[in-house]
C-alpha positions as CSV (number, residue, x, y, z in Angstrom):
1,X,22.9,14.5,-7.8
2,X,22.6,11.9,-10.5
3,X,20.4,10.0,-8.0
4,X,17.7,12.8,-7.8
5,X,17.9,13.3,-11.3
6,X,17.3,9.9,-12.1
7,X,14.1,9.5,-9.7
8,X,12.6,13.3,-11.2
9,X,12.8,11.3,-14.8
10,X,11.3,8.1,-13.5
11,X,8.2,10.1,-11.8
12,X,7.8,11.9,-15.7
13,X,10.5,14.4,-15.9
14,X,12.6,14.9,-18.9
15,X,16.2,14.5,-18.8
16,X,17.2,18.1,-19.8
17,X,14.6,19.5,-17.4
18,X,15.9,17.3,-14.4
19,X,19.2,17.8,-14.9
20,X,18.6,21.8,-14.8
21,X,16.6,22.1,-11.9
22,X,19.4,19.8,-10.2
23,X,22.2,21.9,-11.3
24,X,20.0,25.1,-9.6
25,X,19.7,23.1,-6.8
26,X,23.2,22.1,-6.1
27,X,24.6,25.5,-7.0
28,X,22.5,28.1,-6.8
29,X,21.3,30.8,-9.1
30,X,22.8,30.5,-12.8
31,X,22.2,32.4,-15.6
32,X,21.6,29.9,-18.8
33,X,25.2,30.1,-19.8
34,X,26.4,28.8,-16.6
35,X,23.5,25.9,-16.5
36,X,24.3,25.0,-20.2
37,X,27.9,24.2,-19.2
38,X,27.5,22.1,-15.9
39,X,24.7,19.8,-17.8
40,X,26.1,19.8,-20.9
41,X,23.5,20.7,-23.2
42,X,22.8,23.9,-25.9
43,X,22.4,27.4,-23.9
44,X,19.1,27.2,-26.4
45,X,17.4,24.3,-24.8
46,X,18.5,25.4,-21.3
47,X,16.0,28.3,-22.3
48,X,13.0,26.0,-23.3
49,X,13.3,23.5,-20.2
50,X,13.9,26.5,-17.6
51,X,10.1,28.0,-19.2
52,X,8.8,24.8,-18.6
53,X,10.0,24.8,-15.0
54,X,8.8,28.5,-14.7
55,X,5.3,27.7,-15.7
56,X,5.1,25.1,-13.0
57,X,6.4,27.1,-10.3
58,X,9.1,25.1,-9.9
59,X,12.1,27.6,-11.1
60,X,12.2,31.2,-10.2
61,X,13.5,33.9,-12.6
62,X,14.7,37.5,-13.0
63,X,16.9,40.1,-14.3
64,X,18.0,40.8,-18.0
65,X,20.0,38.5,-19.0
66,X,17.9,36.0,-17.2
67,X,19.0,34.3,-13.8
68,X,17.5,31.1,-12.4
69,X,16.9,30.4,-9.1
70,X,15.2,26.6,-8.0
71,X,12.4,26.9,-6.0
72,X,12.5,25.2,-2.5
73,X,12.4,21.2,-3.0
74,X,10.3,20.8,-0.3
75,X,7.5,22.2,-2.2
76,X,8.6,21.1,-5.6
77,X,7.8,17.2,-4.3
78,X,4.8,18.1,-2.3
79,X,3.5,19.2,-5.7
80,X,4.7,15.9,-7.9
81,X,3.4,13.7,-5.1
82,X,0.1,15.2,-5.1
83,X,-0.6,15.4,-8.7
84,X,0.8,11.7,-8.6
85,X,-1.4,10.6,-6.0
86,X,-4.3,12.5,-7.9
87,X,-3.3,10.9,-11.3
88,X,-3.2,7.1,-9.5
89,X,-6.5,7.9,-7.7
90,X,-8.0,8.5,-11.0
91,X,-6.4,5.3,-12.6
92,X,-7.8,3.5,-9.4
93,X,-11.2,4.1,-9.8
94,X,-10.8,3.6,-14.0
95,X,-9.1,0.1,-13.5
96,X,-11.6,-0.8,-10.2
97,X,-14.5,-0.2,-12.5
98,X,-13.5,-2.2,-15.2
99,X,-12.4,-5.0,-12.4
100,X,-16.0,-4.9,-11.4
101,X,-17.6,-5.5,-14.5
102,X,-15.2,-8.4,-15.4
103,X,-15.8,-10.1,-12.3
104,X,-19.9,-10.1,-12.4
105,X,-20.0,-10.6,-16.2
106,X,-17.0,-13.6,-16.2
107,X,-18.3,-17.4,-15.8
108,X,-17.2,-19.3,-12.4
109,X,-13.8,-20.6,-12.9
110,X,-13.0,-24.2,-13.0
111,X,-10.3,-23.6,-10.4
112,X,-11.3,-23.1,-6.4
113,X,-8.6,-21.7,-5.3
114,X,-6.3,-19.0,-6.0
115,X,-1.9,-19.3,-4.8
116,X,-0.5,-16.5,-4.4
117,X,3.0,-15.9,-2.9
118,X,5.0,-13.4,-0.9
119,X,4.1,-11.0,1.6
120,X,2.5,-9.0,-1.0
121,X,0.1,-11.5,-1.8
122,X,-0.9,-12.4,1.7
123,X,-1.7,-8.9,2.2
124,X,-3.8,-8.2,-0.5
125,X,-5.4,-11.2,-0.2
126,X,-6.4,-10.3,2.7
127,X,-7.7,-7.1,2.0
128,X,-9.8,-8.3,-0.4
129,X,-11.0,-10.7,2.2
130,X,-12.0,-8.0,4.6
131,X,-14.0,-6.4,1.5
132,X,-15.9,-9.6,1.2
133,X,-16.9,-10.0,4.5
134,X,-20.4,-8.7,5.3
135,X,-21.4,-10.1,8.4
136,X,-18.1,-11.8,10.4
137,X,-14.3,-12.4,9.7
138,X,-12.5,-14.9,11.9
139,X,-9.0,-15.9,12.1
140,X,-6.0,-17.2,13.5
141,X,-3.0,-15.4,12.4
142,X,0.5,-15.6,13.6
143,X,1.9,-13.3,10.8
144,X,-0.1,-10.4,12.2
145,X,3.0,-8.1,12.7
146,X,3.8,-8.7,8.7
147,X,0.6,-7.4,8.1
148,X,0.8,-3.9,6.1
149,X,-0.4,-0.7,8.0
150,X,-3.0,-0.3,4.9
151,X,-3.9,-3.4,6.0
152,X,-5.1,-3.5,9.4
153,X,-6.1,0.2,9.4
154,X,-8.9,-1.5,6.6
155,X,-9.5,-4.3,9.4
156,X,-9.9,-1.8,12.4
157,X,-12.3,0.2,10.4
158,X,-14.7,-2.4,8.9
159,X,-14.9,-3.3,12.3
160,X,-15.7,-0.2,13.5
161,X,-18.5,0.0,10.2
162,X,-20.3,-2.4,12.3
163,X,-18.0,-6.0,11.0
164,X,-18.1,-9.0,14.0
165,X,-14.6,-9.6,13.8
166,X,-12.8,-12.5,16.2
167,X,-9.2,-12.8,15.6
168,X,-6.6,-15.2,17.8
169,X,-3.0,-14.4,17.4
170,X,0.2,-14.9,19.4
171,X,2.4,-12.2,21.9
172,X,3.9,-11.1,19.1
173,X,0.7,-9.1,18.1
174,X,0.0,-7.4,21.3
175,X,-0.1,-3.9,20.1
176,X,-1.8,-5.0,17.1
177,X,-4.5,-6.5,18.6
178,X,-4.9,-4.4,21.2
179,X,-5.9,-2.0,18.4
180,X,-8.2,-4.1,17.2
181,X,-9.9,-4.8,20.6
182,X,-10.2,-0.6,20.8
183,X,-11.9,-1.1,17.3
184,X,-14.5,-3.5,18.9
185,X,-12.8,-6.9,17.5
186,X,-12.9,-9.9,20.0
187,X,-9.3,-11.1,20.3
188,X,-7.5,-13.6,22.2
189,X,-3.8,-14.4,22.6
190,X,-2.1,-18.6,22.5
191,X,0.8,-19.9,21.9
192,X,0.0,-21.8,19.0
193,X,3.5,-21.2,17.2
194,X,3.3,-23.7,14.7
195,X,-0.5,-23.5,13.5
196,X,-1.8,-22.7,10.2
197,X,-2.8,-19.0,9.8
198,X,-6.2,-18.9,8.5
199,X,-9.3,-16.3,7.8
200,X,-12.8,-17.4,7.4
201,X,-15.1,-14.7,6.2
202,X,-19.2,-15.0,6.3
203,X,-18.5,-18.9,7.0
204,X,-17.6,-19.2,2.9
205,X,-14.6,-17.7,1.8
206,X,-11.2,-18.7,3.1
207,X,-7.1,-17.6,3.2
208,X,-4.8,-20.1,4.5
209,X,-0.8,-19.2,4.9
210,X,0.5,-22.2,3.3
211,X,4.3,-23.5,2.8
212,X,5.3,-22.0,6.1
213,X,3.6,-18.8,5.5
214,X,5.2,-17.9,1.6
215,X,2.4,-18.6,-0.1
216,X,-1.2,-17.5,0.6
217,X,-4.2,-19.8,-0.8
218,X,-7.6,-18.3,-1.1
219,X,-11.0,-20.1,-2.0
220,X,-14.5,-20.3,-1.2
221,X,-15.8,-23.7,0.1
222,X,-18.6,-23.5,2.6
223,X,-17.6,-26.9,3.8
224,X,-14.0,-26.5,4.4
225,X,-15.1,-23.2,6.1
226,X,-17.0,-25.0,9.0
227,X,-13.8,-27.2,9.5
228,X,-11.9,-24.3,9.8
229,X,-14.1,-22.1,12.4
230,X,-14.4,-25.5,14.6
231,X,-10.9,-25.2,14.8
232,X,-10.8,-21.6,15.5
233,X,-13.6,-22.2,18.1
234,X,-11.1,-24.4,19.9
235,X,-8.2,-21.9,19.4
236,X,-10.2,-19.2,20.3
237,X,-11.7,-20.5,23.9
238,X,-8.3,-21.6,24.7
239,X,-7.0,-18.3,23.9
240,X,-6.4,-15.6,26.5
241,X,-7.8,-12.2,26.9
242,X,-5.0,-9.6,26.2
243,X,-6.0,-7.9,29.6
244,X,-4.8,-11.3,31.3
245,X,-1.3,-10.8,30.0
246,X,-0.9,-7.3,31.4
């Protein structure tokens, strides 16, 4: 179980104390004798990790000498993943703060546009688009199915908050825009393999898929934005409703 083991120290476990609820695991109840021989370690520190394992539930004990007993897995992760998600929810809100002071108090960088690469980066990007928009997001996007779930679940529900959102994609997409229809989104379907995907939010702020969609460019040019909604205008009333391709 060395694999375990070595996941329960990177979410925060110490080594002695994953490799005893591991051993309880894999063979059952074990007096501190037995669990000092299969890890390795001093019957004396099996005694001080097993109390820490008690006082979190995670470890059962009883009888005189003591015998250990690992509590069910199942509920032993459900606990670490919820005081993890607790734990980053609070370093979220500690890191978006201080994000948001930076960003009003910093000067206008000399540089329009931010490159950023991967699927990672487009996503992101992305997402922070969607936060930016206030009034309507536009786009063409032929990555749609690389989009994250986190992703277009934050696109379906600013548009069901009330955000005009038109968005051409190819066959691809189907399901994914057909979701987004549901939301309220005006979508269309082309063939337009070899286009550009783009996203114009509020007329201003733009994302453009560049070197054959691995790397994702984002700016704000107000100018550059009316060339690119022209050419989604044209994309868009070309474009097919998805009810036509039934």
């Amino acid at each position: 179980m060395n694999g375990a083991e070595e996941v329960l120290r990177e979410i925060g476990w110490g080594k002695n104390e994953a490799a005893c609820y591991c051993a309880l695991v894999e063979y059952g109840e074990l007096k501190a004798s037995d669990i000092s021989t299969i890890v390795d370690i001093p019957s004396s520190k099996v005694y001080s990790e097993m109390q820490k394992l008690v006082n979190r539930g995670y470890v059962r004990e009883r009888g005189d000498p003591k015998r250990y007993a690992a509590q069910n897995p199942r509920y032993v992760i459900r606990e670490e993943r919820a005081e993890f998600n607790d734990q980053l929810g609070d370093v979220e809100q500690e890191l978006q703060e201080a994000w948001e002071i930076q960003e009003d108090s910093s000067p206008p960088s000399e540089s329009h546009a931010w490159v950023l690469s991967g699927r990672q980066g487009m996503n992101s990007q992305l997402a922070r688009l969607i936060d930016l928009a206030e009034e309507h997001l536009i786009g063409f996007d032929n990555r749609l199915p690389l989009t994250t779930p986190e992703t277009l679940d934050g696109l379906v529900e600013t548009t069901e908050n009330g955000l005009e959102v038109r968005l051409v994609g190819r066959s691809n997409a189907t399901d994914r825009l057909s979701r987004l229809a549901d939301a309220g989104a005006d979508v269309r379907l082309v063939n337009e393999a070899q286009k550009t995907s783009f996203y114009v939010a509020d007329g201003e702020y733009l994302l453009l898929h560049a070197n054959s969609g691995k790397s994702t460019v984002v700016f704000k040019d107000d100018f550059i934005g009316s060339v690119m909604t022209e050419e989604f205008e044209d994309m868009y009333n070309n474009g097919n409703e998805i009810n036509n391709e039934a």
